[in-house]
C-alpha positions in Angstrom: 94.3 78.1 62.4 98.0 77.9 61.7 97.9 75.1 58.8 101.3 76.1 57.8 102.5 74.1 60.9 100.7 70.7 60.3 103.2 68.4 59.7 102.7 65.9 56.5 101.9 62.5 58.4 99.9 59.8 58.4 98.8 60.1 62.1 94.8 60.2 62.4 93.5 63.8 63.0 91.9 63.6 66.9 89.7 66.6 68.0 92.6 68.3 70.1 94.8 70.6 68.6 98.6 69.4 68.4 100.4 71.6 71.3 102.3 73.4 68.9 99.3 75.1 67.4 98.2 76.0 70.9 101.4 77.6 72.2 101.5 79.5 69.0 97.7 81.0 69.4 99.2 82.0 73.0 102.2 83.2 71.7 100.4 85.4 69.0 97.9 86.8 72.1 100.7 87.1 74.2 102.4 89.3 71.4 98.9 91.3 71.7 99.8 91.9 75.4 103.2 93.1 74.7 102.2 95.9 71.8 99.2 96.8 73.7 100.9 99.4 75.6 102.4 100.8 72.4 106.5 99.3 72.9 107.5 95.6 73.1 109.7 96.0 75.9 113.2 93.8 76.3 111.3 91.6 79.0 108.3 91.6 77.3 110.2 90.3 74.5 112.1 88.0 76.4 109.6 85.6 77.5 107.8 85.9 74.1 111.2 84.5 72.8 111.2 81.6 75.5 108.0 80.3 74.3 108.9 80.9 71.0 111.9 78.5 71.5 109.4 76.0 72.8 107.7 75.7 69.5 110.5 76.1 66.8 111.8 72.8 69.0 108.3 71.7 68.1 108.0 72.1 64.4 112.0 72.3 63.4 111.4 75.9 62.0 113.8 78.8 62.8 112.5 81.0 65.7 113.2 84.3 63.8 110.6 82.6 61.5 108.3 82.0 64.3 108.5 85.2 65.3 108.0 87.4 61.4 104.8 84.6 61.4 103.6 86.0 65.1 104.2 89.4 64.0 102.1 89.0 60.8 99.2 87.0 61.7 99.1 89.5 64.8 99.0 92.7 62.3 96.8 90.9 59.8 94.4 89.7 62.4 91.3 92.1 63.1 89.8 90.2 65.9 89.8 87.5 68.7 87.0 85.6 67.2 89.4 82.8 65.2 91.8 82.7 68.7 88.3 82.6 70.9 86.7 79.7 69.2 90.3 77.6 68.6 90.4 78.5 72.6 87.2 77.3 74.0 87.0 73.9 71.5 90.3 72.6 72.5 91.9 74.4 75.4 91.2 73.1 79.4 90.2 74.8 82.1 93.7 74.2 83.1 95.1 75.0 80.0 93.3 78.5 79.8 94.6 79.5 83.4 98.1 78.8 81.8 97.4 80.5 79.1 96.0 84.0 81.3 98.5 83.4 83.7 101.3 83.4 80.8 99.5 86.5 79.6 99.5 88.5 83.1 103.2 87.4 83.1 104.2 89.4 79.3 101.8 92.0 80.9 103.7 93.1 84.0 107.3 91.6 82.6 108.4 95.2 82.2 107.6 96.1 85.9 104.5 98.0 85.0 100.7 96.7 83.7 99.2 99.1 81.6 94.9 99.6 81.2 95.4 98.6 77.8 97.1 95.5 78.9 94.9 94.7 81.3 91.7 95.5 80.1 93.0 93.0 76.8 93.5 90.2 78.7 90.1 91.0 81.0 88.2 91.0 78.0 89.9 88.0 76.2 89.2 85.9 79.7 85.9 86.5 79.9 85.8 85.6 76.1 86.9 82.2 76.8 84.4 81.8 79.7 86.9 82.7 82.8 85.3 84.0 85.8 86.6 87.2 87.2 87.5 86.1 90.7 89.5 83.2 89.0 90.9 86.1 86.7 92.4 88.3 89.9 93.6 85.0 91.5 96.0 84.7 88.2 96.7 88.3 88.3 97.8 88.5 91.5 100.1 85.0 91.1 101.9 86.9 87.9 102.5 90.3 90.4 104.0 88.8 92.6 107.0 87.4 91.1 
C-alpha cells in the first residue's frame, strides 16, 4: 500500500508485509480515530507522534514527513477497503488486538471517547474479523489507564 517506503534491496519479497508498512496502516487508522471527533487533540497527537517516531527510525525519513504522508493518504483515502484487506492478509490475531488496542488508546487519549470514535474502531474490528467480546476486553484495557 505504501510503495514509497519499500526500500531498493535485493532481499526476496516474503508474503508479510515489512513492519514499517504495518505500523504506518495503523498509524494512518489511528489518525482516523483522532479526527473523528472533529479536533486532533495534544494527546491524541502525542501518541500518534510516538509511533510515528517508530517508523521514521524504520525507513530514515523525517517524521514531519511521515506525518504530511499520514495526513494525505488519510484525506485522499475514501474508504477502509485497501487498510481492511492489507489487515486481514498479513496482520495476526495478535497483531490486530495491538492494533485495536493502540486505536482505543488515541481514542480515549484526550480523557473522553466519542460515538464517532468508537463506533470507527467497532466497525473497523469487525471488518478485520474481531469478535465483539474480544473488542470490549481491549476497550476496557485502554480505559483504564
Amino acid at each position: 500500500m505504501f510503495n514509497f517506503f519499500k526500500k531498493n534491496s535485493s532481499e526476496k519479497n516474503n508474503d508479510k508485509k515489512p513492519s514499517f508498512e504495518i505500523e504506518l496502516t495503523a498509524a494512518v487508522l489511528a489518525y482516523e480515530i483522532a479526527r473523528s471527533d472533529g479536533d486532533i487533540g495534544n494527546e491524541e497527537l502525542s501518541l500518534l507522534m510516538d509511533e510515528i517516531k517508530i517508523i521514521s527510525k524504520k525507513v530514515g525519513k523525517d517524521e514531519k514527513e511521515i506525518y504530511k504522508i499520514i495526513e494525505i493518504y488519510s484525506n485522499d483515502s475514501v474508504s477502509f477497503y485497501e487498510f481492511v484487506e492489507d489487515i486481514n492478509s498479513n496482520y495476526s490475531k495478535e497483531e490486530k488486538h495491538s492494533l485495536l488496542k493502540f486505536m482505543w488508546d488515541i481514542a480515549f487519549a484526550d480523557g473522553k471517547l466519542d460515538v464517532n470514535e468508537e463506533r470507527l474502531i467497532r466497525r473497523l474490528a469487525d471488518l478485520i474479523k474481531i469478535k465483539d467480546i474480544e473488542v470490549l476486553k481491549l476497550k476496557d484495557s485502554a480505559r483504564i489507564k
